[in-house]
DOKE-115856 format. One record per residue: residue in one letter; x, y, z negated of N, C-alpha, C in turn. Coordinates in steps of 0.001 Angstrom, whole numbers, padded with zeros to 6 digits, always signed. Atoms other than C-alpha are relative to their C-alpha. Example, Ala and Ser with C-alpha at 12.3 -4.5 7.8 and 13.67 -1.06 7.14 Angstrom:
<zakols>
a+000890-001190+000000+012300-004500-007800+000900+001200+000000;s-000820-001190+000060+013670-001060-007140-000770+001090-000730;
</zakols>
This chain:
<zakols>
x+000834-001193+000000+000000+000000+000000+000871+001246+000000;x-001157-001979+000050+002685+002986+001212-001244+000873+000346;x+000293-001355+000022+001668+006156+001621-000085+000460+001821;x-000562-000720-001151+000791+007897+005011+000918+000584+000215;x-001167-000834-000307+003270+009437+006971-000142+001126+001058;x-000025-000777-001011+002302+011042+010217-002159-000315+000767;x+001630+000548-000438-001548+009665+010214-001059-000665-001114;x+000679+000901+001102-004322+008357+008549-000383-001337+000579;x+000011+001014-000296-004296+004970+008711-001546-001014-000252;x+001448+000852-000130-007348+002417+009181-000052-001191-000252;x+000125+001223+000859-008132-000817+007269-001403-000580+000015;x+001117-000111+000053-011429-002417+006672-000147-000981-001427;x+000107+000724+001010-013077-004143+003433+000123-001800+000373;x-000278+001510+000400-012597-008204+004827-000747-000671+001295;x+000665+000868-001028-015017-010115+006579-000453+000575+001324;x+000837-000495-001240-016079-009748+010200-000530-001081+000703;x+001203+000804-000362-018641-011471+011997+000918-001449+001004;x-000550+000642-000946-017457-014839+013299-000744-000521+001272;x-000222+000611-001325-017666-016681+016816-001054-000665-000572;x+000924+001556+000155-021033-019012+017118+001217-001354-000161;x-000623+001143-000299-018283-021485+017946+000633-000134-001583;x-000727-000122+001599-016367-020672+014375-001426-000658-001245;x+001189-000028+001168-020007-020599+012425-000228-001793+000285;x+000179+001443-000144-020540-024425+014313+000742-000721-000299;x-001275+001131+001025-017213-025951+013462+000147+000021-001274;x-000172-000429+001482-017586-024518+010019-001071-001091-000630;x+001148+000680+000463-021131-026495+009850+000174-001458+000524;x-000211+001186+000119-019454-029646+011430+001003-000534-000973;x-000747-000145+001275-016574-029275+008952-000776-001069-001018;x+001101+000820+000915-018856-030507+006140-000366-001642+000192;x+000305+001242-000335-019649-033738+008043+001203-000715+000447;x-001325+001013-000286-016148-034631+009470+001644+000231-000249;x-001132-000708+000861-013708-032754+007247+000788+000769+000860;x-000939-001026-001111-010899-030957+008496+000639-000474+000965;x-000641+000770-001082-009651-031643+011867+000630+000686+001106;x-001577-000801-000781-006550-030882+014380-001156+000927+000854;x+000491-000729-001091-009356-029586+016604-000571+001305-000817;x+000427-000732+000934-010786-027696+014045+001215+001493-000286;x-000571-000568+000292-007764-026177+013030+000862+000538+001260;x+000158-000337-001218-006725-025215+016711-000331+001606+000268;x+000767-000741-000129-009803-023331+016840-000014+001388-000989;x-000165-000777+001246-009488-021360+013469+001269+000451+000317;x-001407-001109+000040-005648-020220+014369-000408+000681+001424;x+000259-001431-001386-006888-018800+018211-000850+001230-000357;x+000737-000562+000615-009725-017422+016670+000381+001194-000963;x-000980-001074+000622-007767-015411+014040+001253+000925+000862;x-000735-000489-001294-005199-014700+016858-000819+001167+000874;x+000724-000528-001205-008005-013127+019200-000682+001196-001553;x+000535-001234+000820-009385-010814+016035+001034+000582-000435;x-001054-001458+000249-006158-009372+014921+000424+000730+001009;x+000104-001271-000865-006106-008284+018453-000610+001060+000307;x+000862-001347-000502-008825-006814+018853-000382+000763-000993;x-000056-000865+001101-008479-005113+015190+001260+001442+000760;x-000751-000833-000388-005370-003349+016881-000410+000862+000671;x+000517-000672-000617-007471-002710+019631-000805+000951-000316;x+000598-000945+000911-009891-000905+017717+000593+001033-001023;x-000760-001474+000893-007227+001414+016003+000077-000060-001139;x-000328+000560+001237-006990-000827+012942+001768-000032-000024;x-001338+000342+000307-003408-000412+011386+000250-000717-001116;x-000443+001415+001061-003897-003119+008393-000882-000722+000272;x+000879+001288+000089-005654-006084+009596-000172-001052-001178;x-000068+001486+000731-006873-009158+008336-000054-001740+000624;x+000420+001215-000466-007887-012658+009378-001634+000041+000453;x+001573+000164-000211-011531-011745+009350-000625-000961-000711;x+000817+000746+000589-012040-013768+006620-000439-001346+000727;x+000367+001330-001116-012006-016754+009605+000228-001278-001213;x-000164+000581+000653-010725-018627+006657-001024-000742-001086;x+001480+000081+001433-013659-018536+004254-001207-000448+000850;x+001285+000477-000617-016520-020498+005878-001482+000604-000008;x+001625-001063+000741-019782-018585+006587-000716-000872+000660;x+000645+000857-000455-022684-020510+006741-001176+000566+000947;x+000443-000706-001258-024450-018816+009437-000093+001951+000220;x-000293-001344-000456-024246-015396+011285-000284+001115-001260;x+000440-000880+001148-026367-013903+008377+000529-000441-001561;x-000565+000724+001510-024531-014551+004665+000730+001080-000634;x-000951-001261+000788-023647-012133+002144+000801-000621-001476;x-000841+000347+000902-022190-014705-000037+001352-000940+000359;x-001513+001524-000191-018962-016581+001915+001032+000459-000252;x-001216-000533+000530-016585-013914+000227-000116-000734-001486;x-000052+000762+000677-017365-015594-002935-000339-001888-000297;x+000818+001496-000343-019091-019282-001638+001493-000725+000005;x-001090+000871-000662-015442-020017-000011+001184-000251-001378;x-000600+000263+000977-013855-020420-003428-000388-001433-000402;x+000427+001588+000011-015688-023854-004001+000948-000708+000284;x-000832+000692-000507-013437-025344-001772+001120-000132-000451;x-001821-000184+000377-010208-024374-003560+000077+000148-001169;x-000319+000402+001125-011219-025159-006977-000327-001297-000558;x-000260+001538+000997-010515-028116-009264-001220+000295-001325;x+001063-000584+001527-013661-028234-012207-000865+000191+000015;x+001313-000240-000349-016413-027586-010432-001173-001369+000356;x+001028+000559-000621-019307-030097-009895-001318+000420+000713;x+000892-000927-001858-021953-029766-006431-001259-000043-001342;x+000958-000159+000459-025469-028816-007826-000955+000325+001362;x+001019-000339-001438-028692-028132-004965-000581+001375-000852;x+000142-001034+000295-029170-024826-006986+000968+001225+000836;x-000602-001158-000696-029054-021648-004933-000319+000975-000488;x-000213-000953+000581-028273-018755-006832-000805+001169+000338;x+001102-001305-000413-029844-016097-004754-001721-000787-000082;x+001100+000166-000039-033163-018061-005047-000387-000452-001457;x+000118+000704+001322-032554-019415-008631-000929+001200-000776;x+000762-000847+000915-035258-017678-010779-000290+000027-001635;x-000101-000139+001645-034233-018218-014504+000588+000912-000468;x+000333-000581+000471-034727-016259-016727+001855+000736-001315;x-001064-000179+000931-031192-014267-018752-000157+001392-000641;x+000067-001765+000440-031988-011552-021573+001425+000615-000157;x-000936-000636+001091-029202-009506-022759-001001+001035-001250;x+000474-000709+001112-029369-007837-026301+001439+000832-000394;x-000572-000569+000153-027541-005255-027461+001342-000241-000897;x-001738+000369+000206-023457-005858-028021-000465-002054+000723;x-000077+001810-000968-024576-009706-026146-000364+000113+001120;x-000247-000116-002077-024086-009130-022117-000137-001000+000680;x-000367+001108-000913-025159-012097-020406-000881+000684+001562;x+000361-000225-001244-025668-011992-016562-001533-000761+000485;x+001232+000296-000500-029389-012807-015370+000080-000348+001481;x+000210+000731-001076-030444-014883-012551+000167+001122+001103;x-000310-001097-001369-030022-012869-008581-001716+000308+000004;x+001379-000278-000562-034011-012807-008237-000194+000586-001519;x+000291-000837+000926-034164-011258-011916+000832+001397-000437;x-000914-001156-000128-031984-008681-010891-000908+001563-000548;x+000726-001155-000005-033511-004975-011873-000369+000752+001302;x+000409-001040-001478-033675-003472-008355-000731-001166+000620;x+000817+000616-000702-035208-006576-007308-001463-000175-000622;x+001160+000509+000474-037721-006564-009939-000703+001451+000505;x+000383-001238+000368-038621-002875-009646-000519+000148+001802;x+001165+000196-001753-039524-003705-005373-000002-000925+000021;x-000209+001517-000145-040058-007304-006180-000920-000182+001285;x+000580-000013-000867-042841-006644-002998+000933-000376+001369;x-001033+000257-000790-040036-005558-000706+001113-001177+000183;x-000876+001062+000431-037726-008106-001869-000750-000895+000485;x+001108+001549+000209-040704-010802-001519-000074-000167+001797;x+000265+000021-001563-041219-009763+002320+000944-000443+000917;x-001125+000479-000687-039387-011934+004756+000165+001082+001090;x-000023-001197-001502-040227-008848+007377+000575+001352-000459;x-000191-001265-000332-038859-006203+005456+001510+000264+000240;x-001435+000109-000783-035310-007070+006626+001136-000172-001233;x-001119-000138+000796-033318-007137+003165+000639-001282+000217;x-001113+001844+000415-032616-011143+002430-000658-000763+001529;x+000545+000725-001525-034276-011881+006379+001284-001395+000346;x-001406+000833-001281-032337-014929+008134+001219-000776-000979;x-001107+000541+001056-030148-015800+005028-000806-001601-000154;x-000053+001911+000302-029333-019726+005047-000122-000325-001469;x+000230+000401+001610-030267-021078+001498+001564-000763-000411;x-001024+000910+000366-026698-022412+000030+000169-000320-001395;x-000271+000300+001073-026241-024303-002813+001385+000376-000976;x-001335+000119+000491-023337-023367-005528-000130-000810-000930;x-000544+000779+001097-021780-025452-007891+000372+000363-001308;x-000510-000354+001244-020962-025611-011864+001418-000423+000030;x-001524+000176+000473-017854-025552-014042-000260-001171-000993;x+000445+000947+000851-017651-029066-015312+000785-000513-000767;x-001261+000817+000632-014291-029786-016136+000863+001681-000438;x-001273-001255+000066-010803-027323-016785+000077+000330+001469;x-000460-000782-001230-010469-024757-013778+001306-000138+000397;x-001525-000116-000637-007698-025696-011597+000055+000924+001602;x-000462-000507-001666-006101-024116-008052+000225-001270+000841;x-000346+001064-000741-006669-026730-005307+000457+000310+000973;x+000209-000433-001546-006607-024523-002221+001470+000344+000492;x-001136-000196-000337-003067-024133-001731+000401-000368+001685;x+000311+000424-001275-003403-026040+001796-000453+001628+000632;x+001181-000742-000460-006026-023574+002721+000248+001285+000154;x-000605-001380+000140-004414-020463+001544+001410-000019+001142;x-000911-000002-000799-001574-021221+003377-000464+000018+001625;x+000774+000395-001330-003508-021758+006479+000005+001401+000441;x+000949-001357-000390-005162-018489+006289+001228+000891+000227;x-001408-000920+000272-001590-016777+005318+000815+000195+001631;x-000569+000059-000572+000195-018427+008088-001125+000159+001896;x+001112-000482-001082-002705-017616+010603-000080+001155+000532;x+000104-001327-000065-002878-014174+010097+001575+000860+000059;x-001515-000114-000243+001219-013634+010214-000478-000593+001860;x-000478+000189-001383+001192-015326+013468-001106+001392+001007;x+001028-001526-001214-002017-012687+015049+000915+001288-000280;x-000906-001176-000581+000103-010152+013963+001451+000223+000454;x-001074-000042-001029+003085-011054+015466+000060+000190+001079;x+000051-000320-001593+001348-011646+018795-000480+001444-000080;x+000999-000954-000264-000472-008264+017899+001531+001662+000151;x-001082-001425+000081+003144-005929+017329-000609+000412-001454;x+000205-001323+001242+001419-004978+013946+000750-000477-001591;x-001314+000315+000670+003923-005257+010708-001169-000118-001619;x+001148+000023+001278+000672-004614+007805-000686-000867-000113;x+000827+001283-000001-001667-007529+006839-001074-000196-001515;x+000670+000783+001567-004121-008506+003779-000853-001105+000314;x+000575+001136+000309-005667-011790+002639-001122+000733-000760;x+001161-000382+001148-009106-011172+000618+000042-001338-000840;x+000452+001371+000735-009598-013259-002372-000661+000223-001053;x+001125+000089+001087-011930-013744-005264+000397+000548-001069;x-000642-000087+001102-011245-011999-008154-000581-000958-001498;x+000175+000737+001172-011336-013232-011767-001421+000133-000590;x+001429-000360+000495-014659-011588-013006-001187-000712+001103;x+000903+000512-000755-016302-012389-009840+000229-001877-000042;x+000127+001674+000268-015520-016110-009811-000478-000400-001487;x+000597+000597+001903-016463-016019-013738-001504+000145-000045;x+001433-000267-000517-019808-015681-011993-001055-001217-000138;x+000583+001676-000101-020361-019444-011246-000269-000596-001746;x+000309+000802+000963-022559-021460-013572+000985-000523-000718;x-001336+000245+000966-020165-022356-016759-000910-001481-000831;x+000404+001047+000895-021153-025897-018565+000804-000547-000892;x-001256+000554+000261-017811-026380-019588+001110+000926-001306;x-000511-000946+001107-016227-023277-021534-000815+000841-001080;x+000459-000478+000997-017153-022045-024886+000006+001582-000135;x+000478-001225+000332-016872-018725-024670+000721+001107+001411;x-000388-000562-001695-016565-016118-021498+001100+000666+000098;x-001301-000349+000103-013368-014668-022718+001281-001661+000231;x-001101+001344-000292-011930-018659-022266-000459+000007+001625;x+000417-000073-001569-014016-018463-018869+000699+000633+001000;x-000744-000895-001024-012596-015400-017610+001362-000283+000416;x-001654+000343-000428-008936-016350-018109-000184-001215+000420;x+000169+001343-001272-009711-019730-016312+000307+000415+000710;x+000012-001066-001609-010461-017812-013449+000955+000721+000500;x-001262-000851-000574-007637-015624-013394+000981-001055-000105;x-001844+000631-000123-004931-018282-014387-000290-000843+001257;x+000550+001042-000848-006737-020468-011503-000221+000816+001190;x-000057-001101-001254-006906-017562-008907+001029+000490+000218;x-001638-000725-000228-003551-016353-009635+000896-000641+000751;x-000678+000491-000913-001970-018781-007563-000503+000448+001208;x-000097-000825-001450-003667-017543-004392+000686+001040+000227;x-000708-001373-000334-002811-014056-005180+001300+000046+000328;x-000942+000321+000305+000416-015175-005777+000893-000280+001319;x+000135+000770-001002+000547-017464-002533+000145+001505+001334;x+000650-000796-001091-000970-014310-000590+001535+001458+000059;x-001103-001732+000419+001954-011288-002139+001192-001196+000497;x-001702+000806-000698+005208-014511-001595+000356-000005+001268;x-000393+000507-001617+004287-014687+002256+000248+001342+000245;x+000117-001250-000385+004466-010781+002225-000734+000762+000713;x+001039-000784-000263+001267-009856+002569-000766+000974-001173;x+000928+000066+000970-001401-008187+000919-001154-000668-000395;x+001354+000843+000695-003861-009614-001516-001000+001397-000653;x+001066-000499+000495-007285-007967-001717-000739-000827-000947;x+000622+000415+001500-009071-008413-004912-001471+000145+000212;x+001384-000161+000370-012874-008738-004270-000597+000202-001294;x+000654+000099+001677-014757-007658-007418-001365+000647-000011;x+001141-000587+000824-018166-006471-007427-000407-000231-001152;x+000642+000325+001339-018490-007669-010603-000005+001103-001082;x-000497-001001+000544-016793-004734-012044-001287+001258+000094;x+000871-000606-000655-019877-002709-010181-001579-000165-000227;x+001576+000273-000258-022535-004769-009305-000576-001068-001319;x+000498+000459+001211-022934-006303-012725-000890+000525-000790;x+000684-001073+000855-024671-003556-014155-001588-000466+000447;x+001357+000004-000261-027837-004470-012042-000091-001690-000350;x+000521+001829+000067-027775-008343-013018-000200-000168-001332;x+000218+000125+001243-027979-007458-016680-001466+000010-000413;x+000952-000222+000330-031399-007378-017964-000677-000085-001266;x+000657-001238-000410-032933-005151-020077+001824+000733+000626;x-000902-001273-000367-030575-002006-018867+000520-000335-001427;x-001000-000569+001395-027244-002265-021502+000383+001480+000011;x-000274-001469+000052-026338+000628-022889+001863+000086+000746;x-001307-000671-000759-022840+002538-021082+001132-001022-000668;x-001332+000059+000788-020682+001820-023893-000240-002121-000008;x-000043+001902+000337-021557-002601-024351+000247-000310+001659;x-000930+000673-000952-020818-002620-020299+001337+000279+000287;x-001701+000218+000118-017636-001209-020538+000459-000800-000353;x-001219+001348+000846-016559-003534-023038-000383-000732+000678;x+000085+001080-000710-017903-006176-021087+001061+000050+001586;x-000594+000023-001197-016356-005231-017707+001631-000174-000489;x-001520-000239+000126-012755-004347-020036+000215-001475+000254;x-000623+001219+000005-012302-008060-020214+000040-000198+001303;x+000095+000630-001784-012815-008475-016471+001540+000324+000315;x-000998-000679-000718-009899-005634-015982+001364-000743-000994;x-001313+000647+000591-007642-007284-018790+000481-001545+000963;x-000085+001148-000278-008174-010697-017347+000676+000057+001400;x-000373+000303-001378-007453-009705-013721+001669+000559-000020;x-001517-000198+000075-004195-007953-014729+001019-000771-000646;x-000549+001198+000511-002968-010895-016408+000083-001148+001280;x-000538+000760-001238-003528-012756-013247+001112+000742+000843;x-001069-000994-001692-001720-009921-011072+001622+000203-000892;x-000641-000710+001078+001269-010093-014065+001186-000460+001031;x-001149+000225-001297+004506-009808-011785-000115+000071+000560;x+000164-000425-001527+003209-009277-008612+000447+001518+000159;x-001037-001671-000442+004671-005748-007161-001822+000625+000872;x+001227-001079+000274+001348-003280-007206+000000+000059+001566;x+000008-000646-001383+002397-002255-003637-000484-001078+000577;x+000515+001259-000387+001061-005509-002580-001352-000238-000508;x+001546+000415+000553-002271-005761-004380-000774+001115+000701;x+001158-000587+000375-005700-003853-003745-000983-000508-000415;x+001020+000665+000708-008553-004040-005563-001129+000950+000991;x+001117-000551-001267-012091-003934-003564-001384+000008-001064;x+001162-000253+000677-015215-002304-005669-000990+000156+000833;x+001270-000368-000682-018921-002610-004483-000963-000210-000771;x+001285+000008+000892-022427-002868-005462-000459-000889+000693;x+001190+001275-000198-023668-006038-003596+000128+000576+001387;x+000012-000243-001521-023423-006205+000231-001882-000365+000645;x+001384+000324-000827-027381-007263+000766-000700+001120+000213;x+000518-001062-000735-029473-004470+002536-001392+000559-001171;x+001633-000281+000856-031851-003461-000679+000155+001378-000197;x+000043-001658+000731-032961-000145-002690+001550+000502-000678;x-001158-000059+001136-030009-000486-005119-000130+001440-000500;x+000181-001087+000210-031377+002156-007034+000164-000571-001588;x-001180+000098+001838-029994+000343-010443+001196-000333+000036;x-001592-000217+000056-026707+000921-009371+000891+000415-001190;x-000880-000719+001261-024116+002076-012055+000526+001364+000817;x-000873-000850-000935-022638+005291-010855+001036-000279-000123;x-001270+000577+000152-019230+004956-009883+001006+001198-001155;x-000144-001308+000717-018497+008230-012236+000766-001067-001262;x+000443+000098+001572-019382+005525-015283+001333-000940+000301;x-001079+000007+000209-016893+003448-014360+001791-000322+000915;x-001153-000289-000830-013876+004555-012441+001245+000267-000755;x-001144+000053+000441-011828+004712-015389+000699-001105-000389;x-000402+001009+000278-011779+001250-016122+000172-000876+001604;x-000277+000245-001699-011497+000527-011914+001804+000270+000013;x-001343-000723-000032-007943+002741-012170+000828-000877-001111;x-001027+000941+000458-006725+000261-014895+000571-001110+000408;x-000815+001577-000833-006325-002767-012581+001288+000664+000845;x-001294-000293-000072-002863-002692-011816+000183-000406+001654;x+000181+000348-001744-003464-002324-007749+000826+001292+000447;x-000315-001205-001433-001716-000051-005187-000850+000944+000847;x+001299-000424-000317-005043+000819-003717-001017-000493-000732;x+000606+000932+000347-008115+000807-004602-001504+000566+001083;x+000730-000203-000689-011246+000318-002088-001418-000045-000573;x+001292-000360+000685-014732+001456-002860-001208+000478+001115;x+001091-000546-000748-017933+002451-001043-000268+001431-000150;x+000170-001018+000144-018439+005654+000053-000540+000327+001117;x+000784-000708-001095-020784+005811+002889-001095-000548+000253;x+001781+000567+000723-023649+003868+001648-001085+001263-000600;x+000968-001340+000069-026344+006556+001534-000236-000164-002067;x-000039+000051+001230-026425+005509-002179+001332+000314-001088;x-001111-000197+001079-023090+006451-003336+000827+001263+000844;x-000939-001305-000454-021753+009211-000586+000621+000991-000371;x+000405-000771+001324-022682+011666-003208+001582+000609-000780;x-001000-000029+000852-019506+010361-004883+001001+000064+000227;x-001376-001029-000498-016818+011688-003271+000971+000812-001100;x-000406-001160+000553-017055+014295-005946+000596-000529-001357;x-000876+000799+001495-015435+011726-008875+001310+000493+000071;x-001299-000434+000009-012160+012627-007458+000539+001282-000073;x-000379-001533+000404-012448+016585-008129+000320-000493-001456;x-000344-000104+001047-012143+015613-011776+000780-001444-000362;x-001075+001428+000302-009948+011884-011653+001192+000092+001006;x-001014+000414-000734-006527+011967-010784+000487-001536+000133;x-000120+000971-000781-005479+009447-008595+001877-000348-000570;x-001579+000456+001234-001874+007788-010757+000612+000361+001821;x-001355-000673-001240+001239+009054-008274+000553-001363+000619;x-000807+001143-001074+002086+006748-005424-000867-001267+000421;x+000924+001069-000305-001153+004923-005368-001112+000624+001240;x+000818-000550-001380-003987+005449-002347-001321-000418-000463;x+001477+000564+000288-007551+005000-002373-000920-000516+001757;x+000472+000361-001201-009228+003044+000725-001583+000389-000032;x+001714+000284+000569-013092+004619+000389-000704-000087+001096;x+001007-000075-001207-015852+003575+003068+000024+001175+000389;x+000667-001026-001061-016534+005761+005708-000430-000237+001216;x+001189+000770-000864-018480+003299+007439-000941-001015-000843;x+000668+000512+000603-021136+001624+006400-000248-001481+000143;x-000015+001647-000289-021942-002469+006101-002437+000276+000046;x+001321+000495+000408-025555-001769+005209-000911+000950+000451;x+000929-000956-001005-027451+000342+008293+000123-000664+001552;x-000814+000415-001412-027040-000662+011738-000144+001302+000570;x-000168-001084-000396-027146+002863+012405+001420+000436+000484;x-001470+000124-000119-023498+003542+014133+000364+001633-000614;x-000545-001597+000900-021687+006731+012406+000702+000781+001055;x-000931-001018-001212-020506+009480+014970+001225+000509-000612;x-001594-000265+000343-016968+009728+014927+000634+001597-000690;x-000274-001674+000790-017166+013729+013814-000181-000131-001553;x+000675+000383+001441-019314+012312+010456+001425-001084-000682;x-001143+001067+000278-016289+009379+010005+001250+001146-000637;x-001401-000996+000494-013808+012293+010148-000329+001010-001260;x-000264-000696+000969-015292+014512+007913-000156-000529-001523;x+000257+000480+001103-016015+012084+005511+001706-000165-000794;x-001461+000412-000063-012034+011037+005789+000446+001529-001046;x-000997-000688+000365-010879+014771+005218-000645+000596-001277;x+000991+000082+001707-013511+015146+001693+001369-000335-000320;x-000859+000355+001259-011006+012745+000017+000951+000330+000401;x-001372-000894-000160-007565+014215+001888-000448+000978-000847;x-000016-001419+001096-008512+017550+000388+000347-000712-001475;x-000079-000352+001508-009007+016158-002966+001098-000668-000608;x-001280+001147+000786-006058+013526-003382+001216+000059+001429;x-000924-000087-001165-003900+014354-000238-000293-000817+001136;x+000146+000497-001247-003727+013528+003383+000486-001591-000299;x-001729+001024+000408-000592+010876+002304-000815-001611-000765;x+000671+000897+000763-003218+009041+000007-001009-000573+000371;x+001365+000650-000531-006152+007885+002082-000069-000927+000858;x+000067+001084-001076-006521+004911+004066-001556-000333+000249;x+001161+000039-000428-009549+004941+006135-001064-001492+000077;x+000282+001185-000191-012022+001988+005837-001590-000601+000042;x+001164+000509+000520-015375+000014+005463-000763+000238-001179;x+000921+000140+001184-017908+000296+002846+000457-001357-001270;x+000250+001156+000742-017944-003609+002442+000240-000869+001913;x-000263+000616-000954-017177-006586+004926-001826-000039+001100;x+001191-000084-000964-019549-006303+008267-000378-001299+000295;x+000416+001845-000062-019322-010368+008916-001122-000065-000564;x+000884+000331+000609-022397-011301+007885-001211+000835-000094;x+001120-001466-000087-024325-007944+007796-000689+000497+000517;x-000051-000840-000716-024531-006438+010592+000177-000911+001717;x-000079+001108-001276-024772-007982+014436+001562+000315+000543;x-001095-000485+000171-021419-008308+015346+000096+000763+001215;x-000176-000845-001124-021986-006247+018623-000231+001648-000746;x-000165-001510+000893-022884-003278+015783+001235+000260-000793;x-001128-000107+000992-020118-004266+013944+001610+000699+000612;x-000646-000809-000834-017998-003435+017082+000546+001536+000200;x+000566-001592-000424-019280+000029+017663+000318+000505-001249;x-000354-001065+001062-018845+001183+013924+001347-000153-000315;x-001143-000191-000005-015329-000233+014032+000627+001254+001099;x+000091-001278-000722-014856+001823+016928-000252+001259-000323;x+000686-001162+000221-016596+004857+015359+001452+000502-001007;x-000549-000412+001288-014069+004329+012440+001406+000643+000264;x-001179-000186-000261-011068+004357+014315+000003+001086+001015;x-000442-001312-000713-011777+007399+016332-000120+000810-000629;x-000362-000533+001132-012804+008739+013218+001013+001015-000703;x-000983-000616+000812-009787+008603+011828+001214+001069+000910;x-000915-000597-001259-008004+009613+015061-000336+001788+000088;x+000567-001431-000215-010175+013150+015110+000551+000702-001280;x-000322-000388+001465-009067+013470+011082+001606+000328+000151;x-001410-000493-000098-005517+013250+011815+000123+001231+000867;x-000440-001758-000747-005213+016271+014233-000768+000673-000712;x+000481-000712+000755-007242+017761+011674+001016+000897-001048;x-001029+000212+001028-004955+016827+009143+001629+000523+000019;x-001779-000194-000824-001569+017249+011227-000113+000902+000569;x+000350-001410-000930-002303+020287+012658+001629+000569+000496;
</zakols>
């Protein structure tokens, strides 16, 4: 995570929409495990998107998340689903989380997380929510996740390496020298059903000592490792009733202790951490503001850190960084495209969103990017067009900027 030099540079939050052909081998996968043809397909595939990330005026690619299996075109859970595969401890269950409807109170100083359909923004338009026509959860494949049945181990080492040495080779053929892996963070994987640990402070550090080998895996090949975490975020709306400010801090601090204990030795310039509020297309009008907590965001020990900022629900918040300095030598990646409109953003709106946070934290410090991953979201012929939007965007910001 350096510092601009002569431009503002362009990144995006992770996933992008894969290939029918990728989404079908992913769904024969399952039936005839992994296979040379398989794996073939998954390194051209990654090959042919870090080109056309370049092409699009991306200067830190990724893999597109080709790695993480999505179970069809529409899925807003295969940034956290594709962890299954690469842990030790888990047993399969036919419970699907986004449809699971039990029942979790919290009480005041006791924070537990409530079912996805007893969410507060879903209860408060449980109508909208209920309507397969009004486009929020439309088209989403039902997938089952799994519990924690045993001790959390790291299996995926194969897998990670795959993805590592996948995305090194696209940008070799691509000329481009920048790169990140996305991976699960500790809070968010402390998500999955627990049958197994006694208490969520033994949970959480599972998760991180059991994730820390990817990260690990992802910073040795000399890349970067993105830190998915809505949990840090979008936890606030899975609590139920509304906790008060001060009992989710403390709840989230353990997230930020736990994940910097996984990241302990890794070199900062190598990490980012990725904050959101839930990639599915709803009200999200029991959001947390990011105001409440951006001070405990700035303690994970990242190089960057990426956040939403062009979600008509958080644009607003730009204005956190008139009063939070940004620690010296670190960057902030904030949307200035959106995952959750198919509306495309005119490249004048991209730029001025860009030169908001230059003004307030320097040109040097901004790396232009996504909201949240478009894979899954968004058709990937829209997903096209707002990459496009982003990277001329940023192109109109720099002669702004560089005058």
């Amino acid at each position: 995570m350096s510092l601009n030099n002569d431009h503002i540079r362009v990144t995006h939050a992770g996933s992008l929409p894969r290939t029918p052909e990728l989404i079908a081998a992913n769904a024969a996968k399952e039936a005839d495990g992994i296979t040379p043809e398989f794996l073939d397909l998954l390194e051209t595939s990654v090959v042919d998107i870090v080109q056309r990330q370049k092409d699009l005026g991306i200067d830190i690619p990724n893999d597109g998340e080709y790695g993480h299996a999505m179970s069809s075109s529409v899925d807003y859970g295969a940034w956290w689903n594709y962890s299954f595969a690469r842990l030790g401890g888990l047993e399969p269950t036919d419970v699907d989380r986004w449809a699971d409807a039990e029942v979790h109170r919290s009480t005041p100083g006791n924070i537990v997380l409530t079912s996805f359909p007893d969410r507060r923004d879903r209860q408060k338009f449980n109508d909208a929510y209920s309507d397969p026509s009004s486009g929020i959860l439309a088209h989403r494949k039902s997938v089952a996740q799994p519990k924690i049945a045993g001790p959390l181990t790291y299996t995926g080492q194969d897998l990670v390496a795959s993805d590592v040495t996948n995305l090194k080779t696209g940008m070799q053929a691509a000329g481009l020298t920048e790169g990140f892996v996305a991976s699960l963070s500790p809070g968010s994987c402390a998500r999955v059903a627990n049958d197994y640990y006694k208490t969520e402070e033994e949970l959480v550090y599972a998760c991180a000592d059991a994730m820390r080998e990817e990260y690990k895996a992802i910073v040795d090949a000399g890349l970067t490792v993105q830190l998915d975490d809505p949990s840090l975020a979008e936890s606030w709306d899975q609590i139920n009733p509304e906790p008060s400010l001060k009992d989710y801090l403390s709840f989230i601090q353990l997230r930020v202790e736990a994940t910097n204990w996984a990241l302990r030795d890794l070199p900062e310039e190598q990490i980012r951490l990725h904050v959101c509020w839930g990639s599915w297309h709803g009200p999200h009008t029991t959001d947390i503001p990011f105001a409440d907590i951006i001070s405990s965001v700035l303690q994970v020990n990242a190089g960057g850190y990426s956040f939403e900022a062009a979600n008509v629900r958080h644009e607003h918040e730009w204005r956190v960084w008139e009063d939070t300095k940004l620690p010296e030598g670190k960057v902030i990646i904030p949307g200035v495209v959106s995952h959750a409109t198919n509306v495309v953003e005119h490249p004048e709106l991209v730029a001025d969103r860009i030169e908001r946070f230059a003004r307030l934290v320097g040109r040097e410090s901004v790396i232009a990017s996504t909201d949240c991953g478009l894979g899954g979201r968004v058709h990937p012929q829209i997903a096209v067009a707002k990459l496009e939007a982003l990277g001329e965007g940023a192109r109109l910001a720099t002669k702004r900027l560089w005058k």
